[in-house]
ROSE-4610 file (N, C-alpha, C; in Angstrom, 1 decimal, always signed):
// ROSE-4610
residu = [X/X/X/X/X/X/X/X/X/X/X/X/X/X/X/X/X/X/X/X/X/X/X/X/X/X/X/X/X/X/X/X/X/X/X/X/X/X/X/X/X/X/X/X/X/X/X/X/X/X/X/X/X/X/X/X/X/X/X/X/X/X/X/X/X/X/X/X/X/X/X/X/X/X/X/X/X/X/X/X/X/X/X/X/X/X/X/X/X/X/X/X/X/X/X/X/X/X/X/X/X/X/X/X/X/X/X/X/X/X/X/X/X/X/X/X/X/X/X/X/X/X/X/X/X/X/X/X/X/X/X/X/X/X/X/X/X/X/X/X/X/X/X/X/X/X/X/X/X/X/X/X/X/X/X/X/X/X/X/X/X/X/X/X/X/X/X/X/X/X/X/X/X/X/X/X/X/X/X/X/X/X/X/X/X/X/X/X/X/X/X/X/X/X/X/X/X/X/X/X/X/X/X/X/X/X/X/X/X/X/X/X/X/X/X/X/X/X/X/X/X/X/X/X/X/X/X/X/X/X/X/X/X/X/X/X/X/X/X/X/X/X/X/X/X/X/X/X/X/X/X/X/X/X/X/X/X/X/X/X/X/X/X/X/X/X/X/X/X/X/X/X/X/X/X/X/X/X/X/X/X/X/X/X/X/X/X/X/X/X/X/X/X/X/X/X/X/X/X/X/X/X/X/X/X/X/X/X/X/X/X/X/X/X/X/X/X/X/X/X/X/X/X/X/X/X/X/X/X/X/X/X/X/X/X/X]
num = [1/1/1/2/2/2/3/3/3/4/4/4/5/5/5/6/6/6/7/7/7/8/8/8/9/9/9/10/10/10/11/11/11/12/12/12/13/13/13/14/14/14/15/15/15/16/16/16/17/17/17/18/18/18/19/19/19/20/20/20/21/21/21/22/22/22/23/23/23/24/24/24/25/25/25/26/26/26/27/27/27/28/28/28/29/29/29/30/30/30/31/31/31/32/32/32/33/33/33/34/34/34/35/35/35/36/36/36/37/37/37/38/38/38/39/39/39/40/40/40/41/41/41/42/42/42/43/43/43/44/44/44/45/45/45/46/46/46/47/47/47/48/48/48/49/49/49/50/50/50/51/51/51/52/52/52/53/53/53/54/54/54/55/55/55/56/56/56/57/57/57/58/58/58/59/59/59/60/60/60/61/61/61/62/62/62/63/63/63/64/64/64/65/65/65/66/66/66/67/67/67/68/68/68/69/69/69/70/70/70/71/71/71/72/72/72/73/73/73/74/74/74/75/75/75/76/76/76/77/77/77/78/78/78/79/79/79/80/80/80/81/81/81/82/82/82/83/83/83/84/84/84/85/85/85/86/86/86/87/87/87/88/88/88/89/89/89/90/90/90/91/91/91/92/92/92/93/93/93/94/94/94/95/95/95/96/96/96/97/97/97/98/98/98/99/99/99/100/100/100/101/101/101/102/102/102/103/103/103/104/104/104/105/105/105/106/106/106/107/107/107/108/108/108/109/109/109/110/110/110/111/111/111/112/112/112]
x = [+103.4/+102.7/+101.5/+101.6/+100.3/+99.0/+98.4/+96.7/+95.9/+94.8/+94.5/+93.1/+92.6/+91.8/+91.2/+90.7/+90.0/+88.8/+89.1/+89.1/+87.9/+86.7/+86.5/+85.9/+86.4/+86.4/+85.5/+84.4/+83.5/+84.1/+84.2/+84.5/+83.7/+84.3/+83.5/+83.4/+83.3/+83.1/+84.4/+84.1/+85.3/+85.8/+86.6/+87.3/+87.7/+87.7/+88.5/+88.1/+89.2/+89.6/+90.4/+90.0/+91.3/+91.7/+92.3/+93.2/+94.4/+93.9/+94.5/+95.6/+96.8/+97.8/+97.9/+97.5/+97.7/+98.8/+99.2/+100.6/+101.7/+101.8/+102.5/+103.2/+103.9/+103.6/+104.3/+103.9/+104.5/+104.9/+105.4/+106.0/+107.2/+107.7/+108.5/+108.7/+107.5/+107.1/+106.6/+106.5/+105.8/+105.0/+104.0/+103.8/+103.3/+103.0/+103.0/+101.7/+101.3/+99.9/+100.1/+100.3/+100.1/+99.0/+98.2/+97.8/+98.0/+98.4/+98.7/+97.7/+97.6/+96.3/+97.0/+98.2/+98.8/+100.1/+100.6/+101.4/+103.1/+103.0/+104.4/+103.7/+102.9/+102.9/+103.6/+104.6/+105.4/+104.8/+103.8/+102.8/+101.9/+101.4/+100.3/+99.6/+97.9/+96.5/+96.5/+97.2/+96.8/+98.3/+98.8/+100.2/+99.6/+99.4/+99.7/+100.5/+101.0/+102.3/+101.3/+102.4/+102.0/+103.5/+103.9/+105.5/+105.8/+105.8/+104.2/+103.3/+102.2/+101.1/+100.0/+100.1/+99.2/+98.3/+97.5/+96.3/+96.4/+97.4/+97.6/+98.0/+97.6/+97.2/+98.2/+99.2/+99.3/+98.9/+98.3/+98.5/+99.2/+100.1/+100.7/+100.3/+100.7/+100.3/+100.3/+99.8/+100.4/+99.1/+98.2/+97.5/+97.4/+98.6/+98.7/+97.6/+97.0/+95.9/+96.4/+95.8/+96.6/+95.5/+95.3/+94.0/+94.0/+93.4/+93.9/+92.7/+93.1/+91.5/+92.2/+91.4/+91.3/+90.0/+90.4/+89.1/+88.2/+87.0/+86.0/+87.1/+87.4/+88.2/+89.1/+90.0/+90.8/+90.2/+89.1/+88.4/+87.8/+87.5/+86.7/+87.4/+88.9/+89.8/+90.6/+90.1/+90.8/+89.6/+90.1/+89.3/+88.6/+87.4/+86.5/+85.4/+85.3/+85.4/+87.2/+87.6/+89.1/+89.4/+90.1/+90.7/+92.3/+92.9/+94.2/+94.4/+95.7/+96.6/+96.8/+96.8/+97.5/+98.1/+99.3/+99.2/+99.8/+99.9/+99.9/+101.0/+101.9/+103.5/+103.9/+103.9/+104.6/+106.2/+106.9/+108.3/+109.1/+110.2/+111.2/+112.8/+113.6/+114.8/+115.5/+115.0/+115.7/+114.6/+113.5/+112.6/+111.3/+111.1/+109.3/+108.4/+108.1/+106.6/+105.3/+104.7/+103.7/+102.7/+101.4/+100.3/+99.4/+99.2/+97.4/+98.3/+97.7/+97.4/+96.0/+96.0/+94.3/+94.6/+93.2/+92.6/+92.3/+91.5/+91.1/+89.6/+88.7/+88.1/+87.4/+87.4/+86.8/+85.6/+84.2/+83.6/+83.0/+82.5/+82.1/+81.1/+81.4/+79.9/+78.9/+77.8/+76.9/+76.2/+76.2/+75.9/+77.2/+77.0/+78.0/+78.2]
y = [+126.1/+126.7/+127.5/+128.4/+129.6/+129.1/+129.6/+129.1/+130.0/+130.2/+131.0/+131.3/+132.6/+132.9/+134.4/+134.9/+135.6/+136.6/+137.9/+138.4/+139.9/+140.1/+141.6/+142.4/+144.1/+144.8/+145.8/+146.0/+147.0/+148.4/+149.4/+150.3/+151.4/+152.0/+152.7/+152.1/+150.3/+149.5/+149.0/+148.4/+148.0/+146.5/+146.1/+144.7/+144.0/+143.0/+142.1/+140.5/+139.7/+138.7/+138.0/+136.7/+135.8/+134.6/+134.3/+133.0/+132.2/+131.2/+130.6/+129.1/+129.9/+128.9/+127.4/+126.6/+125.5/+125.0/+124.7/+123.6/+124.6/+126.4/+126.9/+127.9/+128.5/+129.2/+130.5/+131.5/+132.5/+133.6/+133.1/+134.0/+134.8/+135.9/+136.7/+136.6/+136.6/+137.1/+138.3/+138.0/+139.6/+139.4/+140.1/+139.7/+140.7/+140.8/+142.0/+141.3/+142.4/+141.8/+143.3/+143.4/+144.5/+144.2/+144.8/+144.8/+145.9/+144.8/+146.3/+145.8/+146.8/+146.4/+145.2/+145.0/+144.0/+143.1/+142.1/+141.8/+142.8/+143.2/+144.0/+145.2/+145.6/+147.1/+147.8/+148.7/+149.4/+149.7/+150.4/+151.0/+150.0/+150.1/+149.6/+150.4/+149.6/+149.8/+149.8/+148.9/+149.1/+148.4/+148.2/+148.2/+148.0/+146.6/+146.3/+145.6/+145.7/+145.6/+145.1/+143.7/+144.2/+144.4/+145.2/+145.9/+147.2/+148.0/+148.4/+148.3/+147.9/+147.3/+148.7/+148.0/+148.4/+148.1/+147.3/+146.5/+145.3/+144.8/+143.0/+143.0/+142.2/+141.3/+139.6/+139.8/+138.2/+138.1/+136.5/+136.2/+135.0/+135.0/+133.5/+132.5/+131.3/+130.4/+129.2/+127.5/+126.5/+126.6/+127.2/+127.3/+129.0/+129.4/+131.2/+131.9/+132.9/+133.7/+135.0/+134.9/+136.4/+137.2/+138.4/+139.0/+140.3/+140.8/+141.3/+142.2/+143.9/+144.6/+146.2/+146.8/+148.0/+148.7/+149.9/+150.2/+150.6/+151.4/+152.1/+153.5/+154.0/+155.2/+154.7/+153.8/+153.4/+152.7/+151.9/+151.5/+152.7/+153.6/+154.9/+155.6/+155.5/+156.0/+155.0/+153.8/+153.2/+153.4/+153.6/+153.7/+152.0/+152.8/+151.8/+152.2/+151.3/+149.9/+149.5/+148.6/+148.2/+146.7/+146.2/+144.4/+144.5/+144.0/+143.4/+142.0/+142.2/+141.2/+141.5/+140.2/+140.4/+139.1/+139.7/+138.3/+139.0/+137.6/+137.6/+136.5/+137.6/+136.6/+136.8/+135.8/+136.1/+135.9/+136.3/+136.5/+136.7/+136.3/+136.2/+136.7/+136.9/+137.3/+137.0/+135.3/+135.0/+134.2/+133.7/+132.9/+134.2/+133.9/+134.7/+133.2/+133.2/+132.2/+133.1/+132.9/+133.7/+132.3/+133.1/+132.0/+132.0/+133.5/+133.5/+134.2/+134.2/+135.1/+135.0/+135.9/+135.9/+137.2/+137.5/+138.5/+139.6/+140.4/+142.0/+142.0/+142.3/+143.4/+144.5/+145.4/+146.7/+146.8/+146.9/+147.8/+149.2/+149.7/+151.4/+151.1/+152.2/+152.7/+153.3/+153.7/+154.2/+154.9/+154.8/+155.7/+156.2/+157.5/+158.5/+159.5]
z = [+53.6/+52.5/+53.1/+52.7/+53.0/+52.6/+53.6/+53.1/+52.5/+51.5/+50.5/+51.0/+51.6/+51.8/+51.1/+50.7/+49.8/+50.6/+51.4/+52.0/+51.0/+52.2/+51.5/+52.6/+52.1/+53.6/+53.1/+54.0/+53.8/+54.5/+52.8/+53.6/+54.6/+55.7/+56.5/+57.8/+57.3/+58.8/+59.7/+60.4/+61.3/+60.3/+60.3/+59.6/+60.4/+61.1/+61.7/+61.6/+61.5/+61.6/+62.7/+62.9/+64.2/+63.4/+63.5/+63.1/+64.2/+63.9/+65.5/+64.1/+64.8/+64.6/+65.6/+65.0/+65.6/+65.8/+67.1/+67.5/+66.9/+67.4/+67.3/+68.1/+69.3/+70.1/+69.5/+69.7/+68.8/+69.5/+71.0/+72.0/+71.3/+71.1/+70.6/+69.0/+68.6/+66.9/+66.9/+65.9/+65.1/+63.9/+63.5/+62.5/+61.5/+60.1/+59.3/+58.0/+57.6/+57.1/+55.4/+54.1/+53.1/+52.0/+51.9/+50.5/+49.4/+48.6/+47.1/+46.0/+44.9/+43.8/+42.6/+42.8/+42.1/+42.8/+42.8/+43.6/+42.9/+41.6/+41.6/+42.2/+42.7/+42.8/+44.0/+43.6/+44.7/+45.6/+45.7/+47.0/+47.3/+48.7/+49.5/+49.7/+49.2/+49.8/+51.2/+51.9/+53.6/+53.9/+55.0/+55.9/+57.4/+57.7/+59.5/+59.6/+61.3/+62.1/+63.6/+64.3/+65.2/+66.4/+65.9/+66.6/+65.4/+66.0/+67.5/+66.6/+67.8/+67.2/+66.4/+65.0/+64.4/+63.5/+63.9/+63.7/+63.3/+64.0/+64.5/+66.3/+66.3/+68.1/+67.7/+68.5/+68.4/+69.9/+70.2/+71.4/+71.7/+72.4/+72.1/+72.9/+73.0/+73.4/+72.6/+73.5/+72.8/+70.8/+71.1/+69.5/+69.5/+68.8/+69.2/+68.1/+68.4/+68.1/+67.4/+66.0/+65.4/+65.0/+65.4/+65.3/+64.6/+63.5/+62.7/+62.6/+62.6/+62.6/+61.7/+61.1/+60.5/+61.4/+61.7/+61.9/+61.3/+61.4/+60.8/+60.1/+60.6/+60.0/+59.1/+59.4/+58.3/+57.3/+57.3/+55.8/+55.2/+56.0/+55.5/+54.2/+55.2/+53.9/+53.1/+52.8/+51.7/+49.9/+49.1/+47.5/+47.6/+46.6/+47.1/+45.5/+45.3/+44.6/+44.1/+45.0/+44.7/+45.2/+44.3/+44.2/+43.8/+44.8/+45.2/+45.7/+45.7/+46.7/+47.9/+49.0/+50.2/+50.7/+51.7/+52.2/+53.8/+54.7/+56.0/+56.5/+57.3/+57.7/+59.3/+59.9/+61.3/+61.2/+62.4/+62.1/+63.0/+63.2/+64.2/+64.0/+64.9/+64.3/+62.6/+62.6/+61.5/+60.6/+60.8/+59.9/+59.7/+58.4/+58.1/+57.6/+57.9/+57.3/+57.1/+56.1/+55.3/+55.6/+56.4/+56.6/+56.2/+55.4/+55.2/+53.5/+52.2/+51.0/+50.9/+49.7/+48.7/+48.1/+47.8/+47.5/+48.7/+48.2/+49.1/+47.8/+48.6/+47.8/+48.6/+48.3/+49.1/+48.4/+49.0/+48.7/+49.3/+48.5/+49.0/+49.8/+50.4/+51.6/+50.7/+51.5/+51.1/+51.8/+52.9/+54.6/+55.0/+54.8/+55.8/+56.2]
């Protein structure tokens, strides 16, 4: 079961998070992280991968490390004031396990 964390990204700034799976090794995973403004909504607010990596880091090992970042440029360009869904899944040939959901909220810059 996914754990519920409730997430908010200042836009303009850098975003990152780590999360360390315990008593998991996650040598030849992958993992994929979307948020959309509703969970039916066809399009995504943001889209990471890390195969090829694009702004997920797994590191594996016996408690594996999933490190998850947007940068300054990419929050720059997400709309802002905005509240969604996300969630966060590692994955292998044939299993997905979803370990993180919540919320998103963005807020606007004000320096730029």
């Amino acid at each position: 079961m996914a754990a519920n964390y409730d997430i908010t990204i200042e836009q303009g700034a850098t975003f990152t998070f780590t999360l360390t799976v315990t008593g998991v090794n996650l040598t030849g995973y992958n993992a994929r992280m979307q948020g959309r403004s509703t969970h039916a909504a066809t399009s995504t607010k943001f889209s990471l991968t890390s195969s090829p990596a694009a702004g997920i880091v797994i590191t594996p090992g016996v408690n594996s490390v999933i490190t998850v970042t947007l940068t300054a440029t990419q929050t720059a360009a997400l709309d802002a004031p905005a509240e969604g869904v996300y969630d966060l899944e590692y994955f292998d040939g044939s299993t997905v396990t979803r370990i993180l959901e919540g919320t998103y909220r963005i807020t606007p810059e004000v320096t730029r």
